[in-house]
C-alpha positions as a Markdown table, in Angstrom:
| # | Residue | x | y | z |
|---|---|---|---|---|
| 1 | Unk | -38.5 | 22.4 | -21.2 |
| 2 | Unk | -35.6 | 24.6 | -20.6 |
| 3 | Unk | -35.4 | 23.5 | -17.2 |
| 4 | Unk | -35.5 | 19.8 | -17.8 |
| 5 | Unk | -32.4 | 20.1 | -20.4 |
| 6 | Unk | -30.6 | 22.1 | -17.4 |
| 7 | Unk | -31.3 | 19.4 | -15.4 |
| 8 | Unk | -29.9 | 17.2 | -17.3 |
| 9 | Unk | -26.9 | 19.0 | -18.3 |
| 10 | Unk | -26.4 | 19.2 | -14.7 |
| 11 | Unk | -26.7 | 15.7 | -14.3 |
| 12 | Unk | -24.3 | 15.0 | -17.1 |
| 13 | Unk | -21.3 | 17.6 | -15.7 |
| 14 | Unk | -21.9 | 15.7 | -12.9 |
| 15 | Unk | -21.6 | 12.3 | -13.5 |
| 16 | Unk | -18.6 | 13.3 | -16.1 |
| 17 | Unk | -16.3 | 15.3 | -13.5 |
| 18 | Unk | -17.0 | 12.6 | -11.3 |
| 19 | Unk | -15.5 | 10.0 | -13.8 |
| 20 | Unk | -13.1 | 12.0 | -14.7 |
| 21 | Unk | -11.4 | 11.5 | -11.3 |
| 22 | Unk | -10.7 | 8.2 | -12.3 |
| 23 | Unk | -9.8 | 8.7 | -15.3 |
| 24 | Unk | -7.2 | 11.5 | -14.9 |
| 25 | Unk | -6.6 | 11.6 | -11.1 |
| 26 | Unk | -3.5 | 12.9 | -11.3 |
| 27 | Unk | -4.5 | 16.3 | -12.7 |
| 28 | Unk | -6.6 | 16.4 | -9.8 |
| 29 | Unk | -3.6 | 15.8 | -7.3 |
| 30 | Unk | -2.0 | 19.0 | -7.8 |
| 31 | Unk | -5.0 | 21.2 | -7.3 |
| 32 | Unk | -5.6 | 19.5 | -3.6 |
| 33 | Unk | -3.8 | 22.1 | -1.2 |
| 34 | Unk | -0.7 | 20.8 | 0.4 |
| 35 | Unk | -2.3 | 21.2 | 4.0 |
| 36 | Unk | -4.4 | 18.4 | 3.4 |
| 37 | Unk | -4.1 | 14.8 | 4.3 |
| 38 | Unk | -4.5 | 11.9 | 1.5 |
| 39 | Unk | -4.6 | 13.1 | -1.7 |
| 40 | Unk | -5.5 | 9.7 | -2.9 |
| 41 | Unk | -8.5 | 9.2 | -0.8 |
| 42 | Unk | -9.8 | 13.0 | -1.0 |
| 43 | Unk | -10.0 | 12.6 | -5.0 |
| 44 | Unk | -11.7 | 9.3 | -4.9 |
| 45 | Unk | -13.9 | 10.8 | -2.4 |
| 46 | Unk | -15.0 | 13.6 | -4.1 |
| 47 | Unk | -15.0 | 12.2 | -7.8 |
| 48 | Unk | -17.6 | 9.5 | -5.9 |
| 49 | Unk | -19.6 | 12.3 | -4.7 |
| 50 | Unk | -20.0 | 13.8 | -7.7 |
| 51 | Unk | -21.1 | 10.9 | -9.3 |
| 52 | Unk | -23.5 | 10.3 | -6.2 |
| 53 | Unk | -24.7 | 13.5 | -6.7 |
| 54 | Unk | -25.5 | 13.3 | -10.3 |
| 55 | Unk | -27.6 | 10.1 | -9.6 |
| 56 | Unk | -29.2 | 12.1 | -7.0 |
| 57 | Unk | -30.0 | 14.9 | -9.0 |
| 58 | Unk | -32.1 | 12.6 | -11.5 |
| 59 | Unk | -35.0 | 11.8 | -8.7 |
| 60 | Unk | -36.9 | 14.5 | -7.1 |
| 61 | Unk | -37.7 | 13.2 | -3.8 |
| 62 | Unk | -33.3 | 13.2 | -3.7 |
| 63 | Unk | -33.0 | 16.4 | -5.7 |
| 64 | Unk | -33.0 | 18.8 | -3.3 |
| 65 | Unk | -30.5 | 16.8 | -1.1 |
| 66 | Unk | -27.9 | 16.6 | -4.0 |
| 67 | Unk | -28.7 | 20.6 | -4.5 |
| 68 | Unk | -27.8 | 21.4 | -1.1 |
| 69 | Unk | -24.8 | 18.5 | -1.2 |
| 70 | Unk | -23.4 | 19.8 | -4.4 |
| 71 | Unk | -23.5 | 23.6 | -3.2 |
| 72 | Unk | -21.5 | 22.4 | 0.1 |
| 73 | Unk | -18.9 | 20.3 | -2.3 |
| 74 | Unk | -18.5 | 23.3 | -4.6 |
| 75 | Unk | -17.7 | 25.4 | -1.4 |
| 76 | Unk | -15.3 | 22.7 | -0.2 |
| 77 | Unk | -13.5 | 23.3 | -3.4 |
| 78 | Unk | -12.8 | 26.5 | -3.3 |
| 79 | Unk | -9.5 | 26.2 | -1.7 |
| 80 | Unk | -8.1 | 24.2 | -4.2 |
| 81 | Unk | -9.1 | 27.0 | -6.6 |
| 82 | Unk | -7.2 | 29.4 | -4.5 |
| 83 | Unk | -4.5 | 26.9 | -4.8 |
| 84 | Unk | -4.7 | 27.5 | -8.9 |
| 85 | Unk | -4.4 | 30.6 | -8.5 |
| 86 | Unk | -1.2 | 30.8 | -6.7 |
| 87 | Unk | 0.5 | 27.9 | -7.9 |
| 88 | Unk | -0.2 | 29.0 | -11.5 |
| 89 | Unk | -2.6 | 25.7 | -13.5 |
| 90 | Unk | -0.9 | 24.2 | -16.1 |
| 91 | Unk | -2.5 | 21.1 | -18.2 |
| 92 | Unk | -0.9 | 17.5 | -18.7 |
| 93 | Unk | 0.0 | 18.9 | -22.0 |
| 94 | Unk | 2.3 | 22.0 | -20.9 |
| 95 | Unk | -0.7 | 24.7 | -21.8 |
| 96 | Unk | -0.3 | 26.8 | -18.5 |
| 97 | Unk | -4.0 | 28.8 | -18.2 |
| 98 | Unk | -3.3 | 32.7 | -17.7 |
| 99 | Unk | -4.0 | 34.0 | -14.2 |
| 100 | Unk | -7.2 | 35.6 | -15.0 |
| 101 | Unk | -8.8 | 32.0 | -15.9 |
| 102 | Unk | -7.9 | 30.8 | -12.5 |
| 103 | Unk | -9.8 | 34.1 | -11.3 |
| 104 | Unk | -11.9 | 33.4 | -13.7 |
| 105 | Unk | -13.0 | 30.1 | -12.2 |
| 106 | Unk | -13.1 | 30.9 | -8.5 |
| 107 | Unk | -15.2 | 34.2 | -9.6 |
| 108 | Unk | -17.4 | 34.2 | -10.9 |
| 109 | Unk | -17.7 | 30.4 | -12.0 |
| 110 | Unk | -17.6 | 28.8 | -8.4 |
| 111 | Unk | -21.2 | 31.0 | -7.6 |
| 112 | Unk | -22.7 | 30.4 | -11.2 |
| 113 | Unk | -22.4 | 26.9 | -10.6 |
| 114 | Unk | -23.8 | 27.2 | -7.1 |
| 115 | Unk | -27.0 | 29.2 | -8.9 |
| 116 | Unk | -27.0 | 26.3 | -11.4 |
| 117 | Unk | -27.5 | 23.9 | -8.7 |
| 118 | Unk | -29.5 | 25.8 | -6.3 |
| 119 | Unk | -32.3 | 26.6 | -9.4 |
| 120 | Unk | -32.6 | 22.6 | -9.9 |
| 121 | Unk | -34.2 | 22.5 | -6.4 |
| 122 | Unk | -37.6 | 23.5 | -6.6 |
| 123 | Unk | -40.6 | 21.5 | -8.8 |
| 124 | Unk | -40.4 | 18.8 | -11.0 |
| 125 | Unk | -39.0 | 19.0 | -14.1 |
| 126 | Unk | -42.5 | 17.7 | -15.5 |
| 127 | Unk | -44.5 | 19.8 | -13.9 |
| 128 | Unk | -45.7 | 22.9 | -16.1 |
């Protein structure tokens, strides 16, 4: 039971960050490093993979695939974490988070979520 309401938390995060790229992309922009091409396109690419993801996750012959996909897009984010952390994060309404949430995020949050996803892999949630 406890694994099937992870599971669909998971699902849920998911499908929610990956809306929320639409609905607030520009609070995404700024956490996109400089070095990178197309901000536009890389938000809308990976707000549409999270949503992908989450619809993955719901299936298990596609579960393990959106494990192993979502572990490999939470390491692709980690450089816009870094970029937090040196640019300072500040929300649209002025709140600026304290340098030790950035930290915070990147460690440990970046591998907790990576453990969240990588413990969804194995048997079906219906399955005793």
């Amino acid at each position: 039971m406890a694994k099937r309401i992870s599971l669909i938390v998971m699902i849920a995060f998911y499908l929610l960050a990956g809306i929320n790229h639409f609905i607030r992309p520009s609070s995404y922009y700024k956490l996109i490093p400089g070095y990178l091409p197309y901000p536009v396109a890389l938000n809308i690419i990976s707000g549409a993979l999270e949503i992908i993801f989450a619809i993955l996750l719901i299936f298990f012959a596609t579960r393990k695939i959106a494990v192993y996909s979502i572990i490999a897009l939470l390491i692709a984010f980690i450089p816009a974490h870094i970029v937090m952390i040196q640019n300072g994060f500040c929300l649209s309404n002025g709140y600026c988070l304290p340098e030790w949430a950035t930290w915070l995020r990147l460690f440990p949050m970046q591998f907790i979520l990576m453990w969240w996803a990588w413990s969804q892999k194995s048997k079906p949630v219906y399955q005793s």
